[in-house]
C-alpha positions in Angstrom: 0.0 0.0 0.0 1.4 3.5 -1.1 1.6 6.1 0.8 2.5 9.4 1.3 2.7 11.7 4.7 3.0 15.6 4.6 4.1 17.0 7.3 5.6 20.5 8.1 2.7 23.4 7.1 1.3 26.0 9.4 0.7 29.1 9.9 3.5 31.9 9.3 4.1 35.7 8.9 4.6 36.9 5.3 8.5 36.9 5.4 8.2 33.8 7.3 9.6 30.3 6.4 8.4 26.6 6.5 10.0 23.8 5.6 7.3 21.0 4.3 8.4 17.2 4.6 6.9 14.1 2.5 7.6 10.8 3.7 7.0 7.7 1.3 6.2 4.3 1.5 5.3 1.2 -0.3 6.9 2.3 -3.3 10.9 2.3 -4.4 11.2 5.8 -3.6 14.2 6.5 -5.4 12.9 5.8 -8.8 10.2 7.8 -8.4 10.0 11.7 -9.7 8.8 13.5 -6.7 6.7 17.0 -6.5 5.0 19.3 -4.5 1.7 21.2 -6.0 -0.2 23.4 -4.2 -4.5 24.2 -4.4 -6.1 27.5 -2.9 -9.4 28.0 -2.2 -11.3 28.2 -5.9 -7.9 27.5 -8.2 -6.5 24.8 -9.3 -4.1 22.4 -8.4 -0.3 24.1 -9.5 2.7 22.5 -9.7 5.3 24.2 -7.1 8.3 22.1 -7.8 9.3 18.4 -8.8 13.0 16.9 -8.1 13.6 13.8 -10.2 14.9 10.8 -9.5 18.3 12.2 -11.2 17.6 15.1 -9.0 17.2 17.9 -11.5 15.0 20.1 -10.2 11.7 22.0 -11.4 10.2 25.2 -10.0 7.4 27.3 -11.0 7.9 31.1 -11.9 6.1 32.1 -8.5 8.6 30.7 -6.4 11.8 30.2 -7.9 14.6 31.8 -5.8 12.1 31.6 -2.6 11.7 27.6 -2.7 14.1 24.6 -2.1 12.9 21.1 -3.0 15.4 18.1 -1.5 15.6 14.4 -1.0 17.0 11.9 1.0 16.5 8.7 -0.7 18.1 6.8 2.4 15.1 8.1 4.3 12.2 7.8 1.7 11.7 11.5 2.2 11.5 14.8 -0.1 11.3 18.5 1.4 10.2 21.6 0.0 11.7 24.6 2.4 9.9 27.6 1.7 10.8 31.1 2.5 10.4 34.7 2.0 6.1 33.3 2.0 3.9 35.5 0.9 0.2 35.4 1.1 -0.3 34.2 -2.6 1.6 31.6 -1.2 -1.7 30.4 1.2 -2.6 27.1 -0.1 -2.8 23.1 0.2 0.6 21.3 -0.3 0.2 18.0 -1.7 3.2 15.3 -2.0 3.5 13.6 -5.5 5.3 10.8 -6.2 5.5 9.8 -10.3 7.1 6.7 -11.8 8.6 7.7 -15.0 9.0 4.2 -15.8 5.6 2.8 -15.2 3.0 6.0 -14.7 1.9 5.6 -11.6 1.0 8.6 -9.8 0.1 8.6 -6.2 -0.9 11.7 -3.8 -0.4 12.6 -0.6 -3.5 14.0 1.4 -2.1 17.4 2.2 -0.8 19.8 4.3 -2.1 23.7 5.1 0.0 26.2 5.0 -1.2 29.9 5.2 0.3 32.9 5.3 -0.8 36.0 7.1 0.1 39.8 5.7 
C-alpha cells in the first residue's frame, strides 16, 4: 500500500519560512519523480516544484529563488523549504510521487500552509 505523509505546514508571517516534509512508502522511492503542487481556495491544483529521481530540479515562476525542494533517498523523504512566504503563497501542499517508468502517480492527502500579511 502506497503512501504518502505531509508533514511541516502552518501558519507563518509573510517573510516567514516553513519547511514541508513528505515521507514515502510502499513504493521504491528512489525511482520515483517526486513534487510538490499546491491548491487554494477556488484555483486549481499548481505544480510548485518536482525533483527527479536524477535530482534535477523544477520550480514554478512564482517561487523560484524563494523555494528549495530536496531528498533523502536513504530516508524515503522529499522537502520543500519555503521562504520569503507571501500570502499568494496560502494554499494546500500536496506530495507527488511519479514513476517515469511505469506512470503511476500517487498523492499525498495534504498539508495547510497559510500565510498571514
Amino acid at each position: 500500500q502506497v503512501q504518502l505523509v505531509e508533514s511541516g505546514g502552518g501558519l507563518v508571517q509573510a517573510g516567514g519560512s516553513l519547511r514541508l516534509s513528505c515521507v514515502a512508502s510502499g513504493i521504491i522511492f528512489s525511482i520515483n519523480d517526486m513534487g510538490w503542487y499546491r491548491q487554494a481556495p477556488g484555483k486549481q491544483r499548481e505544480q510548485v516544484a518536482t525533483i527527479t529521481m536524477r535530482v534535477r530540479t523544477i520550480y514554478a515562476d512564482s517561487v523560484k529563488g524563494r523555494f528549495t525542494i530536496s531528498r533523502d533517498n536513504a530516508k524515503n523523504t522529499v522537502y520543500l523549504q519555503m521562504n520569503s512566504l507571501k500570502p499568494e503563497d496560502t494554499a494546500v501542499y500536496y506530495c507527488n510521487a511519479g514513476n517515469p517508468r511505469d506512470g503511476s502517480s500517487n498523492w499525498g492527502q495534504g498539508t495547510q500552509v497559510t500565510v498571514s500579511s
